[in-house]
C-alpha angles and dihedrals in degrees: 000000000000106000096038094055083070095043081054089051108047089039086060089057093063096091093047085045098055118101110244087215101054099012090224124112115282113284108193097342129222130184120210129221086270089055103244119131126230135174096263082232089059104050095038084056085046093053097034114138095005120127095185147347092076115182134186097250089226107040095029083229106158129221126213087212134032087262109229112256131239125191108231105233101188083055096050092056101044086062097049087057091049085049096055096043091051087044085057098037090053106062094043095059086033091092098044085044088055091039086047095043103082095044081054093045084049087062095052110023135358109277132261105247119220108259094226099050103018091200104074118068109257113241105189138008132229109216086186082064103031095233148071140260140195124226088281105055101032084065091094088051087061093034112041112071078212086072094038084102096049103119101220125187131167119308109292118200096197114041094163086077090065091045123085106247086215091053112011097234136132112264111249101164143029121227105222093208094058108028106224134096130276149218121219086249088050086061085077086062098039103052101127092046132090107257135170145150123292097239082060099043094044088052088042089053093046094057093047087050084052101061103035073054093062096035085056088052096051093039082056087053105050086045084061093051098054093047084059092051099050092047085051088053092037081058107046094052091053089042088051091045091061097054102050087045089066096040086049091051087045088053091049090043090057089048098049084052095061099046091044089051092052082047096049081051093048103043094041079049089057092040094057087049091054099051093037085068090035087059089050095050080053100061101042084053091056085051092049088053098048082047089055097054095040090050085043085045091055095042094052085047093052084045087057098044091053085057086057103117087189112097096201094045092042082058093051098047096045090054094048083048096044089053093056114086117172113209115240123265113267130194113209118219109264116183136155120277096256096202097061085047097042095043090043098058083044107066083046090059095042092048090056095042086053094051083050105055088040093054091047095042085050088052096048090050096046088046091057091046092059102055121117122280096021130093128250104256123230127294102290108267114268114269097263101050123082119213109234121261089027130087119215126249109268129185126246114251115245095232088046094058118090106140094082106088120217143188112236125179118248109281128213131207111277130207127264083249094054088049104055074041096064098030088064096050089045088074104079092049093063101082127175110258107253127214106261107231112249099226128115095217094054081079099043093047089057104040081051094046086045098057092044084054089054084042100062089047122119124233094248088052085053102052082063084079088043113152127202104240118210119174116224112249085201100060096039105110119234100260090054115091123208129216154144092062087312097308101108130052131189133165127258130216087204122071112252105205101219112179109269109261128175085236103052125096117246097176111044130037086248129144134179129218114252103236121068125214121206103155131021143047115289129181119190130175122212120199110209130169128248120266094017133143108228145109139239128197147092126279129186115249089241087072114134106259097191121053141013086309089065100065111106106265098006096109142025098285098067147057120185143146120235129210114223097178103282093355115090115197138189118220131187124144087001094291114124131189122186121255126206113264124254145206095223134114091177114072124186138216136209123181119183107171099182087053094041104229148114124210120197106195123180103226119238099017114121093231092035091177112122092153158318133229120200119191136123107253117217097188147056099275115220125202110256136201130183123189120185113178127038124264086042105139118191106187120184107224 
């Protein structure tokens, strides 16, 4: 018991004595400035062609330095000691481990049989001899000094895999150039090559292994490294595109302020003018009243005087009857102040001109910016703040306008009165010109928040833009007949032999309508049939007339959605894209020219959408139909 509590206790230091690089116990140990321990082989192949950046391959710690290396010589003894009681140890226990070897090979595998008696389990093999013996007849192996040489190993149970094919010998080098293992009568063939014995070359292959182990290691570690990086960056920027994003939303609800606030001005200008004049029709109609009762006054007064049977006071009272006259009855003119109106629409469409050309002067600049071979500049300077050499967007003011032209009802001389009057409401109209904000989105956000406005109206809210629809006699292509006082269309299978005109289509059974629209809001329904071939969209009157460019849609100067029995197209610049399919026989559309769209809506679906077109128009838009086969019938309602 003595003696075996050290052999515990040393055999319970293996684990902290093994090297963490090789996994093997310390050969030559070092210990390194952290205080960890390492064969010094194995750390000089772990720091091998590197001139910084030295680590302690089990804690990571740097050194600034390649740290000068000790051997560590109680470690050193401590594992020698291991080293000799496991030597002792170990040939006393080598012939119960051999004697044992073949019971513990029965439980994994069939045994290998000794090859002189091929009944006992052989417990060793003799690679000198080429077979295997069990415990009997290795004894002369153990006993004889003939056999001292005999190299033995465990039991092998295929022996032809270690001899050559071309010699039948045992291999005993490898040969480097070709990569494969030799016999000692190879090595003839084998003269210009590399060759040398196993036992080195096995030694030489485990430290390569070695060190594509640790480069591999390393190589794992950098990768992690990266993959950290990338998730720190990943969440920065995420982290940086939030916050601009608030402070983005902060900057447009500023600007919506502002604009909401102009509107609440405007609109509260337009409200006292209109009660102003409410109030006035009130009171004219207060005066007609009192004129009523004083003229029904007189005339039951008149009733009562023909009942008179005197004939003296029937005199007297027809002559005091006779001398009253009431005045007719007389209804001032009463209109809106057009100025308020006028000023008032003004400084909206300049405000919207003003967002536009900001938002096209931002883009430009950005554009430019972009370009290759030049940098991006710095962040755009904050609202508020002017960049110098260059004066902000203003607005012009409503009273300083006059090249817009607009049409005004005839307007009468008003009373002194009328005139402090609208004086007084004119106040509210004049509002101080704001900055436009230089941002290309300002223009898209609004134009978006606009069509989703359009788009929760009701039918009844739309009718309100309703435009009266004419087809042009002159367009229409021969083969499209005109009726109902030039509201429905339909295709004709005779010529019709209408008289030549530049305007008209020659190509396509196309036809416009006859009014133009350039400014305004403007709302138009279309009946077609199911299951028809036709098209429905605007078109500028500058359209080719004559060849392919002339079909709707087909070219720059059009935008339209075509019926194919159940598929429904879009069409602009001959570029189609598939819509969704609908149900309806009524479309609907919206024109707003100042907004630049276009809005196609199937009535009386309850999501009407079919689609929207967004572009700034530059010309007068004229309503445009396309029929293709014959029996298609496009009626205006």
């Amino acid at each position: 018991m003595a003696t075996l509590e050290p052999e515990l206790s040393l055999a319970g230091l293996e684990e902290e004595l093994t090297c963490c690089i090789c996994l093997c116990l310390f050969s030559s140990p070092v210990t390194v400035p952290c205080g960890h321990n390492f064969c010094a082989a194995c750390l000089e192949l772990s720091w091998a062609g590197l001139s910084e950046g030295f680590s302690c391959p089990q804690c990571r710690a740097t050194f600034a330095v390649r740290p000068k290396l000790q051997k560590n010589t109680v470690l050193c003894r401590v594992v020698e000691q291991l080293q000799g009681r496991a030597g002792a140890g170990g040939e006393e226990q080598e012939q119960e481990e051999e004697d044992g070897g073949a019971a513990k090979c029965e439980a994994e595998e069939p045994p290998v049989y000794c090859d002189s008696c091929r009944e006992a389990p052989a417990v060793q093999t003799c690679l000198t001899c080429t077979a295997s013996f069990c415990a009997e007849h290795l004894r002369p192996h153990r006993d004889s000094p003939a056999f001292r040489d005999h190299q033995l190993c465990p039991p092998l149970r295929d022996l032809q895999y270690r001899k050559c094919p071309s010699h039948n010998r045992l291999f005993e080098f490898f040969c480097s150039n070709h990569g494969s293992c030799i016999c000692s009568l190879c090595l003839l063939g084998h003269k210009v090559c590399h060759t040398s014995p196993l036992e080195e070359a096995k030694a030489n292959a485990q430290v390569m292994l070695k060190k594509k182990l640790m480069m591999l290691n390393n190589q794992s570690e950098r990768a992690a490294q990266a993959m950290s990086t990338v998730k720190t960056n990943q969440s920065q920027s995420a982290e940086t595109a939030s916050r601009k994003k608030d402070l983005i939303r902060s900057e447009f609800s500023e600007i919506k302020a502002i604009i909401e606030e102009r509107e609440n001005e405007i609109m509260k200008a337009i409200a006292d003018e209109e009660k102003r004049v409410w109030n006035k029709f009130d009171y004219i109609y207060s005066v007609l009243g009192k004129k009523k009762n004083e003229i029904q006054s007189l005339r039951d007064q008149i009733e009562t005087a023909l009942t008179e049977s005197d004939d003296v006071l029937f005199m007297k009272r027809a002559v005091a009857l006779q001398r009253t006259s009431p005045k007719e009855a007389f209804v001032p003119v009463v209109e809106m102040d057009q100025n308020v109106m006028n000023s008032t629409y003004m400084f909206a469409v300049n405000l919207r001109e003003t967002l536009k050309l900001a938002a096209a002067v931002q883009y430009k600049e950005r554009k430019a910016e972009a370009t290759p071979g030049k940098t991006m500049g710095p962040p755009l300077a904050p609202r508020d703040k002017t960049p110098v050499g260059r004066r902000p967007h203003q607005l012009r003011a409503p009273s300083q306008d006059r090249s817009h032209k607009e049409r005004t009802l005839p307007h009468t001389p008003a009373t002194p009165q009328e005139k402090a009057n609208t004086k007084e409401k004119n106040k509210p109209a004049k509002v101080a010109p704001t900055t436009a904000p230089k941002t290309a989105t300002a223009a898209a956000a609004a134009t978006k928040e606009l069509i989703v406005s359009f788009l929760k109206k009701s039918r009844e809210e739309l009718l309100q833009y309703t435009a009266q629809i004419t087809l042009d006699y002159n367009t229409a292509h021969n083969n499209v007949m005109l009726s109902d006082n030039y509201t429905r269309m339909s295709v004709s299978d005779n010529f019709r032999g209408y008289h030549p005109h530049p305007q008209r289509f020659t190509d396509f059974r196309q036809v416009l309508g006859f009014q133009c629209f350039k400014r305004g809001i403007h709302y138009w329904e279309v009946e077609l049939q199911q299951n028809s071939f036709c098209g429905i969209g605007v078109c500028y009157g500058s359209m080719a007339r004559h060849g392919p460019e002339s079909r709707l849609g087909r070219n720059g100067s059009s935008w339209c959605v075509e019926w194919l029995n159940n598929k429904i197209s879009s069409w602009h610049d001959d570029v189609e894209k598939c819509l969704p399919s609908t149900k309806a026989t009524r479309i609907g559309v919206l024109l707003h020219c100042e907004g630049g769209f276009v809005i196609f809506m199937a009535v009386g679906e309850k999501h009407n959408l079919i689609y929207k077109f967004k572009a700034q128009f530059t010309e007068a838009l004229y309503p445009a139909f396309w029929l293709f086969s014959s029996g298609t019938v496009l009626s205006l309602t």
